[in-house]
C-alpha positions in Angstrom: 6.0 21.0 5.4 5.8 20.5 1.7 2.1 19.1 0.2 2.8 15.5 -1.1 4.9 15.2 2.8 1.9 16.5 4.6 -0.7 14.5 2.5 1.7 11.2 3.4 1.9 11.6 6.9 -1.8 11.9 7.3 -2.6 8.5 5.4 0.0 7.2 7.5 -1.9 8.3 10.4 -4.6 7.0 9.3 -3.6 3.8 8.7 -1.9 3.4 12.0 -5.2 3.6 13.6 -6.7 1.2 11.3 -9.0 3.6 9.3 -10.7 1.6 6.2 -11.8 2.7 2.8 -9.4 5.8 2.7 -9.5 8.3 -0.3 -7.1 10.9 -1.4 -8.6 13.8 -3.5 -6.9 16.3 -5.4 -9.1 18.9 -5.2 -6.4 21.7 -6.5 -7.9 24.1 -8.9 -11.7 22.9 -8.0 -11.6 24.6 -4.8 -10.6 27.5 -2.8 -10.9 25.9 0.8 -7.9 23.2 0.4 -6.0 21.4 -1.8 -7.0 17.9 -0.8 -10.1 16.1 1.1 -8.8 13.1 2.4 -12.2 10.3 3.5 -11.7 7.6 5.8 -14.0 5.3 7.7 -14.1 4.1 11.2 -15.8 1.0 13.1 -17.6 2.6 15.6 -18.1 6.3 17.4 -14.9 5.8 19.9 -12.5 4.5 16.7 -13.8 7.7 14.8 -12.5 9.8 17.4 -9.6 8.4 17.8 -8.4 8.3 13.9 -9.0 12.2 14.0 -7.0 12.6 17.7 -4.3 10.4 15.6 -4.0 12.4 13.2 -4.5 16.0 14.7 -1.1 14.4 17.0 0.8 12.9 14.3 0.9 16.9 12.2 1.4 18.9 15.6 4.4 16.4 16.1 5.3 17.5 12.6 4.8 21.1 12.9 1.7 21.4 11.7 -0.3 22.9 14.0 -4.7 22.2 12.9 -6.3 25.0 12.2 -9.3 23.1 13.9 -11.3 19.7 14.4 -15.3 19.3 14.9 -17.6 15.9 15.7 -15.0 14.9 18.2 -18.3 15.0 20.9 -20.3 12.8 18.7 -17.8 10.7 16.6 -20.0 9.7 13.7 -18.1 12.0 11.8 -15.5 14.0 13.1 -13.3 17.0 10.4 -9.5 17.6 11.0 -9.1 21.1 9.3 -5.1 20.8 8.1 -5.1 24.1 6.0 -4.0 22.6 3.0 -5.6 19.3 3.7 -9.7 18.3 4.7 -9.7 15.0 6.5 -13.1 13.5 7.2 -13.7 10.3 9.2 -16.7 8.7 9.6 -18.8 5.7 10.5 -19.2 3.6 7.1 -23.5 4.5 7.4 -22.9 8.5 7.7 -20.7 8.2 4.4 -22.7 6.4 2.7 -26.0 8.9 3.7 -23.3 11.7 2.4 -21.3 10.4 -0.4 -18.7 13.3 -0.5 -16.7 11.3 -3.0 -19.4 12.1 -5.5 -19.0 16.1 -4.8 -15.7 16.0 -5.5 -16.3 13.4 -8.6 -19.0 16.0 -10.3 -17.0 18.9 -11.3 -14.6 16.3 -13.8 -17.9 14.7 -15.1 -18.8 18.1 -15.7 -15.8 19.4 -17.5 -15.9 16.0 -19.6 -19.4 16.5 -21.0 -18.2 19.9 -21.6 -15.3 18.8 -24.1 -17.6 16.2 -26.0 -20.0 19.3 -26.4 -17.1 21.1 -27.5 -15.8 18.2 -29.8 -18.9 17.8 -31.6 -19.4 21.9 -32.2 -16.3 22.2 -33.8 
């Protein structure tokens, strides 16, 4: 399954469950481990776990077998492993505590301050 297909059907499957605050990150070219982390927030332990069964269904029914899943037990955070594609869910107070958006966020801060250093050099 092509990329942009495979990044669809998982905010699909997200949505169909209801997931809130979801985030599609590019992550091509900052990372090895995947292409893109995908964050999404459930209401309670039992939705989390659900939005990650949802979505771990909805790519096996497309072929796309995960290469794994953990925090399924516990549900205040629960990781689809898609190959290509991280998905984390989580209740709205673990993502706060762990702001993963701002990992992903650092690296273009980073190359920005790097240019205006650059700029000003030159």
């Amino acid at each position: 399954m092509e990329l942009e297909k495979l990044v669809e059907l998982t905010r699909e499957s997200l949505d169909e469950m209801k997931a809130t605050d979801i985030q599609v990150i590019d992550i091509q070219g900052k990372s090895s481990m995947t292409d893109f982390v995908i964050l999404a927030s459930g209401t309670s332990t039992r939705h989390v776990k659900s939005i990650a069964n949802n979505v771990q269904v909805r790519a096996k029914e497309a072929g796309e077998e995960p290469l794994g899943a953990e925090g399924e037990r516990e549900g205040e955070w629960c990781l689809v492993d898609l190959n290509s594609i991280i998905v984390h869910i989580m209740l709205p107070e673990v993502r706060d505590f762990y702001k993963l958006e701002k990992i992903w966020e650092r690296p273009e801060v980073v190359e920005k301050v790097e240019a205006v250093r650059a700029a000003g050099q030159e």
